[in-house]
C-alpha positions in Angstrom: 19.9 -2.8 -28.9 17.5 -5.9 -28.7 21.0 -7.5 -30.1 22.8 -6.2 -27.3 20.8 -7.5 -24.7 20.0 -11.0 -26.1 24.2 -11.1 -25.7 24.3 -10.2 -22.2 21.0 -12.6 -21.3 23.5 -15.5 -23.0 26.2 -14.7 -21.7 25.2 -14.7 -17.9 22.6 -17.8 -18.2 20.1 -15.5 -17.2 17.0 -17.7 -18.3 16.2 -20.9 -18.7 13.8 -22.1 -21.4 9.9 -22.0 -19.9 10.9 -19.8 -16.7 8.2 -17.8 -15.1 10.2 -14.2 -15.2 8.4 -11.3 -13.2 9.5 -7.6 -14.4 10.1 -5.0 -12.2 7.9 -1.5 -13.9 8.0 1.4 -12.5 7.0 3.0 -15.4 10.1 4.9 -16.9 12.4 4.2 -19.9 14.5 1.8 -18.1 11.7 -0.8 -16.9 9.5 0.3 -19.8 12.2 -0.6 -22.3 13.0 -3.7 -20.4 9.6 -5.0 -20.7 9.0 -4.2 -24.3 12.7 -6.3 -25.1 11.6 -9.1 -23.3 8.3 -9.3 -24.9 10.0 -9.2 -28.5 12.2 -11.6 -27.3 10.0 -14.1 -25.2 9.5 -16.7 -27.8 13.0 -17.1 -28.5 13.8 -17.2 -25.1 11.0 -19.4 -24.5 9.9 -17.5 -21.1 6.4 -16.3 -19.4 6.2 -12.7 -18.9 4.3 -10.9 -15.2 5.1 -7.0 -14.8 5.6 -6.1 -10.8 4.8 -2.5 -10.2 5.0 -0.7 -6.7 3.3 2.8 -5.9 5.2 4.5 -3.4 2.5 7.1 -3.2 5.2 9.8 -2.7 4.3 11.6 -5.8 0.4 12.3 -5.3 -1.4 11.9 -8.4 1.7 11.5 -10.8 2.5 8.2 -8.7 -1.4 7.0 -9.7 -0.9 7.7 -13.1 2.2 5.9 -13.5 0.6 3.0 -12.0 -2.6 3.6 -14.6 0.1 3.9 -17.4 1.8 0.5 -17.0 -1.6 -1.2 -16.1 -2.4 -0.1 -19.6 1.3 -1.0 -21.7 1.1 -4.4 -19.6 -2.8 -5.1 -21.0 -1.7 -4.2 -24.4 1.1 -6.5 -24.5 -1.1 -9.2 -22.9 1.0 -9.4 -19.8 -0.3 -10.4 -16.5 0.0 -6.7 -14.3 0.7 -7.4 -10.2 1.1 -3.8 -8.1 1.4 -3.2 -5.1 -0.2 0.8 -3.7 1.9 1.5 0.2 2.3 4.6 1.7 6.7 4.5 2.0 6.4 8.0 3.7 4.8 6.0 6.5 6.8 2.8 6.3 10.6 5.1 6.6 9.2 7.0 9.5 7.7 3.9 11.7 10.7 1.8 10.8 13.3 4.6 11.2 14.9 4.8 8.0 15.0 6.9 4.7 13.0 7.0 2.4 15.4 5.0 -0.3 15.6 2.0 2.1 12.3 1.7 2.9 11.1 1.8 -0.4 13.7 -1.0 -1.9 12.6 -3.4 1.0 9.2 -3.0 0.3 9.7 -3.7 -3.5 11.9 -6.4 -2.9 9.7 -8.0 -0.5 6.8 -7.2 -2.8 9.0 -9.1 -5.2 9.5 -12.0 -3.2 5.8 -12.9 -2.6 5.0 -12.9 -6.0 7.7 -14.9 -7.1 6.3 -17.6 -4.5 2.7 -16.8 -6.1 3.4 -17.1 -9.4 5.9 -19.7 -9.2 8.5 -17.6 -10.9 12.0 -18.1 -11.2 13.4 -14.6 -12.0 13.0 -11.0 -11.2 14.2 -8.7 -14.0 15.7 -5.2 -12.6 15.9 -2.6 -15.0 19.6 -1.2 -14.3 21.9 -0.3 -16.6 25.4 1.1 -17.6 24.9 4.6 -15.9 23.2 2.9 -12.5 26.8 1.4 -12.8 28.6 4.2 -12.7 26.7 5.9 -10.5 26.8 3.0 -7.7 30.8 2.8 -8.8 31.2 6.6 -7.5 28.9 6.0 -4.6 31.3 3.3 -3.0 34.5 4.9 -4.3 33.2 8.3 -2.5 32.6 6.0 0.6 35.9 4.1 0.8 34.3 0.6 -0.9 36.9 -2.4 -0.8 37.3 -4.7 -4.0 34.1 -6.2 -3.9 32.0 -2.9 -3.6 33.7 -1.7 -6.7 32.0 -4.7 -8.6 29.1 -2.8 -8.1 25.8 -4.2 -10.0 26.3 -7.9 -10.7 24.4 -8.9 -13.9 22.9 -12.1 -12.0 22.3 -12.3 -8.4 21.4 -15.4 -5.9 20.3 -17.0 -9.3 17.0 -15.3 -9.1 17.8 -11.3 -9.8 18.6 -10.9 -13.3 19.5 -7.3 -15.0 19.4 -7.8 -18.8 20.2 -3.9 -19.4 23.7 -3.9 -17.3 25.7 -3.1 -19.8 23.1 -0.6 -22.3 23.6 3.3 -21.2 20.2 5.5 -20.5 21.4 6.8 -23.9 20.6 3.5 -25.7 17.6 2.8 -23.8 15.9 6.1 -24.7 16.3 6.3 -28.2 14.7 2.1 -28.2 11.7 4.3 -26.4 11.7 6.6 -29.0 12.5 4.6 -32.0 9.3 2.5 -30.6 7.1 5.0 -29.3 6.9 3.3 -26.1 6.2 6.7 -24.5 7.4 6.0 -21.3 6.5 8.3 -17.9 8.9 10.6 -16.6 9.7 10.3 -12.6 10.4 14.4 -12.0 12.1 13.6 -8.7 14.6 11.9 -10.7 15.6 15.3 -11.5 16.3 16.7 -8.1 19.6 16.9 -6.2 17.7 16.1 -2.9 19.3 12.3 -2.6 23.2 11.1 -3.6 22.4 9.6 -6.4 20.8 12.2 -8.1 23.8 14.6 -7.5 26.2 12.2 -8.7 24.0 11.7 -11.9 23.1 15.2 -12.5 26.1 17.4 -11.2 29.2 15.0 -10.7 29.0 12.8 -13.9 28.0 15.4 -16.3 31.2 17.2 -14.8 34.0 14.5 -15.4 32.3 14.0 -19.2 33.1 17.6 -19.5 36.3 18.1 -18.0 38.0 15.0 -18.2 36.3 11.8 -19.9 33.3 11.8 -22.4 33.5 8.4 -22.0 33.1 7.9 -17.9 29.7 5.4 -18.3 32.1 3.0 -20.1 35.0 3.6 -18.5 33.4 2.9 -15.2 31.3 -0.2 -16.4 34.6 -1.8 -17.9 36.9 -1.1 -14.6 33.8 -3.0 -12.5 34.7 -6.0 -14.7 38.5 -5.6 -14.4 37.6 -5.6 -10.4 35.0 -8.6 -10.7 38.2 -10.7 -12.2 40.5 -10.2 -9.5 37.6 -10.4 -6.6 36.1 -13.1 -7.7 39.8 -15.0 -7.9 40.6 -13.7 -4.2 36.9 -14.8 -3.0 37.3 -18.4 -4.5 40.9 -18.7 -2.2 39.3 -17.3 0.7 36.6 -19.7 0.5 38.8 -22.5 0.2 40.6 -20.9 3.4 37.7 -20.5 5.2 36.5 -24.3 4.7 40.3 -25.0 5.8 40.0 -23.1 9.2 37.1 -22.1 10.6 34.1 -24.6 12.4 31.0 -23.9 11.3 27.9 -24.2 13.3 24.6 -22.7 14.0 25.0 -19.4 14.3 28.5 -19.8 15.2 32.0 -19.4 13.5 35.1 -20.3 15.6 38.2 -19.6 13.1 41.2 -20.8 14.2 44.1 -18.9 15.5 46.5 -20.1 12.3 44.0 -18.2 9.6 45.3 -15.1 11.5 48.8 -15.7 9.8 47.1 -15.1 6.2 47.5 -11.9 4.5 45.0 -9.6 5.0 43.9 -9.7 1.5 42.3 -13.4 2.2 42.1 -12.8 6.5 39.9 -9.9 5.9 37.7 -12.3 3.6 37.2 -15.2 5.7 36.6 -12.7 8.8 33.3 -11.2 6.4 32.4 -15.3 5.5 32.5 -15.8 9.3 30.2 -12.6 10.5 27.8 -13.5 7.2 27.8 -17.3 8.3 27.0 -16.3 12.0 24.4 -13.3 11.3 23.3 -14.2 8.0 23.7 -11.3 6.7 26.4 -8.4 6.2 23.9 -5.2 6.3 25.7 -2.8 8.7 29.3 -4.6 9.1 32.0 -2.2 8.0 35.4 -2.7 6.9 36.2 -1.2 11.1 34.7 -3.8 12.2 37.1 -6.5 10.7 39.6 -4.8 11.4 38.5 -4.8 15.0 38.5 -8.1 14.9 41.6 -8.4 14.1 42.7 -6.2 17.3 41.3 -8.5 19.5 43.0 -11.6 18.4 45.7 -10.1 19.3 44.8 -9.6 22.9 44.8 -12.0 25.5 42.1 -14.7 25.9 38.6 -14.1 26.8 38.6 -10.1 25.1 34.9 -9.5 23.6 34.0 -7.2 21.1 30.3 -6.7 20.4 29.1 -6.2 16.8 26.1 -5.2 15.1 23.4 -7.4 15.5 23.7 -9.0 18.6 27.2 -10.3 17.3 29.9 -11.4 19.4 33.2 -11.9 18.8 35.2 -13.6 21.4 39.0 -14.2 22.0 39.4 -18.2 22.9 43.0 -18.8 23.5 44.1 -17.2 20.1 40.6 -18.5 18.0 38.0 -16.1 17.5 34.4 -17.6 18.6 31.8 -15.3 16.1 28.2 -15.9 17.5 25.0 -14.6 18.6 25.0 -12.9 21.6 23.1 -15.2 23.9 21.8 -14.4 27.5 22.2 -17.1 30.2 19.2 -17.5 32.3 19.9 -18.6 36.1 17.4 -21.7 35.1 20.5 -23.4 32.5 22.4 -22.8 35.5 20.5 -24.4 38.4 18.8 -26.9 37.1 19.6 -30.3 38.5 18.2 -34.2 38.0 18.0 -36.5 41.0 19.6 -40.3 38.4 18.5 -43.6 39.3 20.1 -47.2 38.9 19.5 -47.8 35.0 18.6 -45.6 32.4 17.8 -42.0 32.7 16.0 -40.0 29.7 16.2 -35.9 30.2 13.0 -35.3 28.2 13.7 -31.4 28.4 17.6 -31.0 27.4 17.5 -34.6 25.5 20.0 -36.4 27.3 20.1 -40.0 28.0 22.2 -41.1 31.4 23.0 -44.8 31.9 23.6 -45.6 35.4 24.8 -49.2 36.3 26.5 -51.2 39.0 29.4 -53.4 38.3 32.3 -55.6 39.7 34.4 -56.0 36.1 37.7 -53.8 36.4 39.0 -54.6 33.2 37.4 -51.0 31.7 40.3 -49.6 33.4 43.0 -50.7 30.5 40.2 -50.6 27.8 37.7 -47.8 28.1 38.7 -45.2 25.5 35.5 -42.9 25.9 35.3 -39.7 28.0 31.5 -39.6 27.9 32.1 -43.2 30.1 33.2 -43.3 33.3 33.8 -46.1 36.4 33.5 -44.5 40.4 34.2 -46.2 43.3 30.3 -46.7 44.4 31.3 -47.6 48.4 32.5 -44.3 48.5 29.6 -42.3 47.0 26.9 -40.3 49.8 23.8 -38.6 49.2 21.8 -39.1 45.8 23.5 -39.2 42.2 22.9 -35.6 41.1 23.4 -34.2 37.1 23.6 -30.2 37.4 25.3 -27.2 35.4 27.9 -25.7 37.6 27.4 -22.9 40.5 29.4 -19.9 41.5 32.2 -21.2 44.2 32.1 -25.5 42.9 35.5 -26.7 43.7 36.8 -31.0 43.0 39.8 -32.4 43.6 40.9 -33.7 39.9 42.5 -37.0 39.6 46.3 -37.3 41.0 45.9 -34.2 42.8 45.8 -33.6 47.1 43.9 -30.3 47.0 40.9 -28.6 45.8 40.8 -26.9 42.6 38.4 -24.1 41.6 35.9 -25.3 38.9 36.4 -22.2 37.3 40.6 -22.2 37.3 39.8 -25.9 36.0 37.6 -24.6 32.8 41.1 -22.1 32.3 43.6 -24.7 32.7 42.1 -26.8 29.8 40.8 -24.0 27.7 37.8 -24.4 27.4 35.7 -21.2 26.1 33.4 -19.0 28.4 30.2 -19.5 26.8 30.5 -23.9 26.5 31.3 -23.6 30.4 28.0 -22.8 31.7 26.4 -26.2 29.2 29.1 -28.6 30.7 27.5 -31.6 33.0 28.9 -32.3 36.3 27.8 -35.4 38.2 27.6 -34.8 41.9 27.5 -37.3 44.4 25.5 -35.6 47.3 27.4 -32.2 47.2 30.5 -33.4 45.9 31.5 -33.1 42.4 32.8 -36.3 41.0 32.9 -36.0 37.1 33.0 -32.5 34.8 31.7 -34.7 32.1 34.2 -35.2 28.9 36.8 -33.6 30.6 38.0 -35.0 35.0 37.1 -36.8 37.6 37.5 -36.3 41.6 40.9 -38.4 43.0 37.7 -38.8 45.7 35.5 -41.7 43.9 38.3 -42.8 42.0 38.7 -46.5 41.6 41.6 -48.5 42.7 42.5 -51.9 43.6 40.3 -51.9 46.7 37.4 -51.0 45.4 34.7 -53.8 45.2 31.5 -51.9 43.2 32.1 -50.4 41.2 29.3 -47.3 39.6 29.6 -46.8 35.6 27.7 -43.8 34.2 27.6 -43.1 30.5 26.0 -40.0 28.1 24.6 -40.5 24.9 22.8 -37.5 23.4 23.4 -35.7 20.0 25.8 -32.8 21.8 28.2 -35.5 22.9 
């Protein structure tokens, strides 16, 4: 067996010669045996050894002893023992949550801090062929796509590593045996309370009895059929989602033309998107994509809110994923009183230049819509910079009549939530610029005009 896993170590780079590798113990034949391969194999693999062991105090005294019983393998291998004793009744019912999820975050995030600790590189998990299986049946039971079906990747984010992946509980307890490793026995394990123990103890046994002897493998070898073709459809989907989507802080604008892929890579770059924008995929479902989907299809401006404070907007055909951001009626009001010269906005970072000119020649030459030339005998009242208000109206250049701000914002598309950010330079209580995009036919500058006002933007937004 210690043959097997040495392969499977090679053949998913799992270590690197001197890493600091913390095991994951709980005390049964699957960490136990994990543990004792590693530490007949350290030299070879030239690695430093630390056994993690969290109590979940669920099982009174048995849950002490296990600790007691790893405390005491670890010292007699000479390997640095970490645990962690927390209450998980206590942590599921304040948080909300079973008992399953509470106790994988806290291991995980017991995990975590000792790898910072220790300055480890890995964490060694102790599942194997039949978690596999078992996780397979899970997702097929739940209506998994492609890349659920992958189930248990050997190697994950470079830092998880699972050296028994592809050794059955079979293998693993006759290497306890055969060493008299003695490992404890987890009686829960044997109860059909949770789903995985009913699809381990009832469902399994049942298909090796009435239809394959051989399920364990014959699951374990169609999750690497599946990882082939996922991983081929997730490397073009990638690519695709580079090609048409914007990415940005917490926001994902994908163009209307990925919407003409096939679903295969649309559905793809859609979960890229939510995962980019939320930075993570916990509680997005295949109906939610699909959702998505819908929407595009609707006219412009149709919202669809997501799990965590995700938004998904319709923008003219493009789909705007982002956080789920509150205005406040400050953004909104807010307005700076600009002087002759140069202005700095120490709040929203902004720098204003505000000069007085006679040279007419920008009129041919400027090229730059953050730039732009009034007539400055025509201006009244103080040089104002504010967000806009419900009811602003301009009269754009070239036209007779007044024009809704918000009828302007439609007219060149622009998206609901940049609309509230835009700048508008006022001149007393007329609008005379929506910065970057018009300017009033009122301050314009034409071949009467003697002075003439330039104001320009710099800031890293524009």
């Amino acid at each position: 067996m210690i043959e097997s896993v040495l392969n499977t170590i090679r053949k998913n780079a799992m270590f690197k010669s001197n890493d600091r590798v913390i095991v994951a113990v709980s005390g049964g034949p699957d960490s136990i045996c994990l543990l004792h391969i590693l530490y007949v194999l350290r030299e070879e693999l030239n690695i430093t050894l630390f056994a993690a062991h969290v109590n979940h105090c669920l099982r009174g005294i048995e849950a002490d002893k296990d600790e007691l019983y790893v405390e005491s393998f670890c010292k007699n291998l000479g390997i640095e023992f970490k645990s962690l004793k927390i209450n998980i009744n206590d942590v599921a019912k304040k948080r909300n949550i079973s008992c399953e999820s509470a106790g994988r975050e806290e291991r995980y995030k017991f995990f975590k801090k000792l790898k910072a600790e220790l300055k480890a590189q890995k964490i060694a998990i102790a599942h194997n062929a039949n978690d596999q299986a078992e996780t397979i049946l899970m997702r097929i039971i739940r209506g998994a796509g492609l890349n659920g079906l992958i189930g248990i990747r050997p190697v994950r984010d470079n830092i998880f590593v699972r050296p028994l992946i592809h050794n059955t509980r079979d293998e693993i307890e006759k290497y306890c045996n055969d060493n008299n490793l003695q490992p404890r026995i987890d009686k829960t394990n044997f109860q059909t309370v949770y789903s995985r123990n009913k699809i381990r103890l009832e469902l399994i046994p049942y298909i090796q009895k009435n239809f394959n002897q051989d399920i364990i493998k014959v699951l374990n070898r169609f999750s690497d059929t599946i990882k082939v073709d996922n991983d081929y459809l997730e490397y073009i989907s990638r690519e695709k989602f580079k090609k048409y989507c914007d990415i940005k802080l917490e926001k994902v604008i994908i163009s209307k033309e990925a919407f003409l892929e096939q679903e295969a890579i649309l559905t793809r770059i859609i979960r890229f998107s939510l995962e980019s924008a939320a930075k993570s995929l916990k509680d997005f479902e295949k109906v939610h994509i699909f959702s998505i989907i819908d929407i595009q299809k609707h006219s412009t401006g149709k919202e669809l809110m997501l799990p965590h404070n995700i938004l998904a907007v319709n923008n003219y055909g493009d789909i705007i994923i982002r956080k789920n951001v509150t205005k406040t009626e400050i953004t909104c009001s807010r307005q700076y009183k600009l002087e002759i010269g140069c202005n700095y906005i120490s709040d929203i970072k902004l720098k204003v230049y505000v000069k007085l000119t006679d040279n007419k020649e920008y009129i041919h030459y400027n090229q730059n819509k953050f730039i732009q030339y009034f007539d400055y005998d025509k201006v009244r009242g103080d040089i104002m910079l504010r967000n806009r208000k419900k009811g602003d109206k301009l009269i754009p250049l070239g036209m007779l009549g007044n024009k809704k701000l918000k009828d302007l914002f439609i007219d060149l598309k622009i998206s609901k939530d940049k609309r509230d950010s835009i700048p508008l330079i006022c001149f007393g209580d007329k609008i005379a610029w929506v910065v970057g995009y018009r300017i009033s036919e009122i301050f314009k500058v034409d071949k009467s005009s003697k002075t003439i006002l330039a104001i320009g933007f710099e800031s890293e937004e524009t």
